[in-house]
C-alpha positions as CSV (number, residue, x, y, z in Angstrom):
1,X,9.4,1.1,23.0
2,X,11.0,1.9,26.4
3,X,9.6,5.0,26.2
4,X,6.3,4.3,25.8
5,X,6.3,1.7,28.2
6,X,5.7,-0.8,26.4
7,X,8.8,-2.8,27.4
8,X,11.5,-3.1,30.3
9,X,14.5,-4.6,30.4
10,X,15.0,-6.4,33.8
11,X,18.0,-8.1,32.4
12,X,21.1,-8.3,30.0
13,X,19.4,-8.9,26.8
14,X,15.8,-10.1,27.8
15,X,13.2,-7.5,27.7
16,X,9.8,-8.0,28.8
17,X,6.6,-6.6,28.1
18,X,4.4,-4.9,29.9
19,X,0.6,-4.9,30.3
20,X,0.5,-2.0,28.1
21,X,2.8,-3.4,25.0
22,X,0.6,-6.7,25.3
23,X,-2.5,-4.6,24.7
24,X,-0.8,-2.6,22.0
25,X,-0.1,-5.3,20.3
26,X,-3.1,-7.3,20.4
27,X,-4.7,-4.0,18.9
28,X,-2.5,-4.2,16.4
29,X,-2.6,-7.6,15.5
30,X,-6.4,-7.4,15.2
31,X,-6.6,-4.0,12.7
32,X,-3.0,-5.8,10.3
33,X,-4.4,-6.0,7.3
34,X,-5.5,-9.5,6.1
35,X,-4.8,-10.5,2.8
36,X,-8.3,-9.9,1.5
37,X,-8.3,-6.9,2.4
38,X,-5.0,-5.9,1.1
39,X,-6.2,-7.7,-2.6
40,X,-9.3,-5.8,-2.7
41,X,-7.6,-2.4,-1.8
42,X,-5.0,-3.1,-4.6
43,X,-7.3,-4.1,-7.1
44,X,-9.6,-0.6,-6.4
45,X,-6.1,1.1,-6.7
46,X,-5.4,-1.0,-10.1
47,X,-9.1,-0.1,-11.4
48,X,-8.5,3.3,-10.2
49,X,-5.0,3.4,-12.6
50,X,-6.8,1.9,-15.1
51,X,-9.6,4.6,-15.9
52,X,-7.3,7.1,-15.6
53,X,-5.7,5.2,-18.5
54,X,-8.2,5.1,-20.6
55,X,-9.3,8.9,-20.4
56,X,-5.1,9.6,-21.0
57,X,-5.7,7.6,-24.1
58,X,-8.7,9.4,-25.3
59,X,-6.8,12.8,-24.4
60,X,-4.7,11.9,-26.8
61,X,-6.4,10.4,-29.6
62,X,-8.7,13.7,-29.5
63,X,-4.7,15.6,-29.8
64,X,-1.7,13.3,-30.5
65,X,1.0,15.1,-28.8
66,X,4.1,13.9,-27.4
67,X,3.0,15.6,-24.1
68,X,0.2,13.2,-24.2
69,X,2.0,10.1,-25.0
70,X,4.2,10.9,-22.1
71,X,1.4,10.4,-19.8
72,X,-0.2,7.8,-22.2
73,X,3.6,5.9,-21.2
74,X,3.6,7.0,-17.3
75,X,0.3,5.7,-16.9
76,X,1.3,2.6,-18.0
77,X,4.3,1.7,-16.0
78,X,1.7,2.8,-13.1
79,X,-0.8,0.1,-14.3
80,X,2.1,-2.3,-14.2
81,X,3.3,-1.3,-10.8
82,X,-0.4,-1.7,-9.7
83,X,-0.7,-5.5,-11.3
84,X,2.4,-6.5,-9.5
85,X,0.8,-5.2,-6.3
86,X,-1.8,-6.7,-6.9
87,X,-0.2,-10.1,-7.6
88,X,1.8,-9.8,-4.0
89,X,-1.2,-9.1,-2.0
Protein backbone atom coordinates (compact mmCIF):
# COMPACT_ATOMS: atom_id res chain seq x y z
CA UNK A 1 0.00 0.00 0.00
CA UNK A 2 3.18 2.16 0.35
CA UNK A 3 3.46 2.08 -3.05
CA UNK A 4 0.45 3.19 -4.16
CA UNK A 5 0.39 5.82 -1.76
CA UNK A 6 -2.18 4.89 0.02
CA UNK A 7 -0.34 4.84 3.34
CA UNK A 8 2.93 6.35 5.17
CA UNK A 9 4.50 5.41 7.99
CA UNK A 10 5.54 8.65 9.96
CA UNK A 11 6.32 6.39 12.89
CA UNK A 12 7.53 2.99 14.48
CA UNK A 13 4.44 1.07 13.94
CA UNK A 14 1.64 3.67 13.19
CA UNK A 15 0.92 4.17 9.62
CA UNK A 16 -1.41 6.70 8.40
CA UNK A 17 -3.49 7.16 5.56
CA UNK A 18 -3.48 9.29 3.12
CA UNK A 19 -6.22 11.28 1.17
CA UNK A 20 -5.83 8.80 -1.50
CA UNK A 21 -6.14 5.40 0.67
CA UNK A 22 -9.29 7.19 2.43
CA UNK A 23 -10.87 7.54 -1.05
CA UNK A 24 -9.90 4.09 -2.10
CA UNK A 25 -11.40 2.81 0.50
CA UNK A 26 -14.58 4.53 0.76
CA UNK A 27 -14.92 3.21 -3.05
CA UNK A 28 -14.46 0.07 -1.90
CA UNK A 29 -16.62 0.01 0.91
CA UNK A 30 -19.48 1.33 -1.22
CA UNK A 31 -19.15 -1.42 -4.32
CA UNK A 32 -18.38 -4.77 -1.13
CA UNK A 33 -20.90 -6.82 -1.90
CA UNK A 34 -23.95 -6.80 0.51
CA UNK A 35 -25.42 -9.85 1.49
CA UNK A 36 -28.37 -9.62 -0.92
CA UNK A 37 -26.47 -9.37 -3.38
CA UNK A 38 -24.19 -12.06 -2.66
CA UNK A 39 -27.53 -14.51 -1.94
CA UNK A 40 -29.05 -13.67 -5.11
CA UNK A 41 -25.76 -14.20 -7.15
CA UNK A 42 -25.39 -17.72 -5.43
CA UNK A 43 -28.80 -18.67 -5.87
CA UNK A 44 -28.47 -17.76 -10.01
CA UNK A 45 -25.23 -19.81 -9.71
CA UNK A 46 -27.23 -22.79 -7.73
CA UNK A 47 -30.13 -22.51 -10.43
CA UNK A 48 -27.57 -22.32 -13.06
CA UNK A 49 -25.97 -25.96 -11.56
CA UNK A 50 -29.13 -27.19 -11.30
CA UNK A 51 -30.31 -27.16 -15.07
CA UNK A 52 -27.31 -28.30 -16.05
CA UNK A 53 -28.28 -31.23 -13.75
CA UNK A 54 -31.16 -32.10 -15.09
CA UNK A 55 -30.11 -32.13 -18.83
CA UNK A 56 -26.89 -34.55 -17.39
CA UNK A 57 -29.72 -36.66 -16.16
CA UNK A 58 -31.64 -36.79 -19.31
CA UNK A 59 -28.24 -37.44 -21.27
CA UNK A 60 -28.17 -40.28 -19.51
CA UNK A 61 -31.44 -41.73 -19.26
CA UNK A 62 -31.48 -41.32 -23.24
CA UNK A 63 -27.77 -43.58 -22.92
CA UNK A 64 -26.91 -45.11 -19.43
CA UNK A 65 -23.23 -45.06 -19.45
CA UNK A 66 -20.86 -44.85 -16.85
CA UNK A 67 -19.36 -41.78 -18.57
CA UNK A 68 -22.65 -40.23 -17.95
CA UNK A 69 -23.14 -41.15 -14.47
CA UNK A 70 -19.82 -39.61 -13.82
CA UNK A 71 -21.08 -36.33 -14.75
CA UNK A 72 -24.66 -37.34 -13.47
CA UNK A 73 -22.19 -37.67 -9.84
CA UNK A 74 -19.90 -34.41 -10.49
CA UNK A 75 -22.86 -32.43 -11.01
CA UNK A 76 -24.03 -33.25 -7.90
CA UNK A 77 -21.35 -32.59 -5.52
CA UNK A 78 -21.42 -29.13 -7.57
CA UNK A 79 -25.17 -28.60 -6.61
CA UNK A 80 -24.07 -29.34 -3.03
CA UNK A 81 -21.12 -26.96 -3.09
CA UNK A 82 -23.62 -24.42 -4.61
CA UNK A 83 -26.42 -24.94 -1.58
CA UNK A 84 -23.68 -24.49 0.93
CA UNK A 85 -22.80 -21.20 -0.75
CA UNK A 86 -25.76 -20.34 -0.87
CA UNK A 87 -26.53 -21.02 2.87
CA UNK A 88 -23.26 -18.79 3.81
CA UNK A 89 -24.22 -15.86 1.86
Amino acid sequence: MKKEGWVTESRTNILRITHWGVAEAKKVAANGPDSKRQAEREARRLLSETREFIVLIEEYLADPSDEHLDGVSTKFSNISKALEALKKA
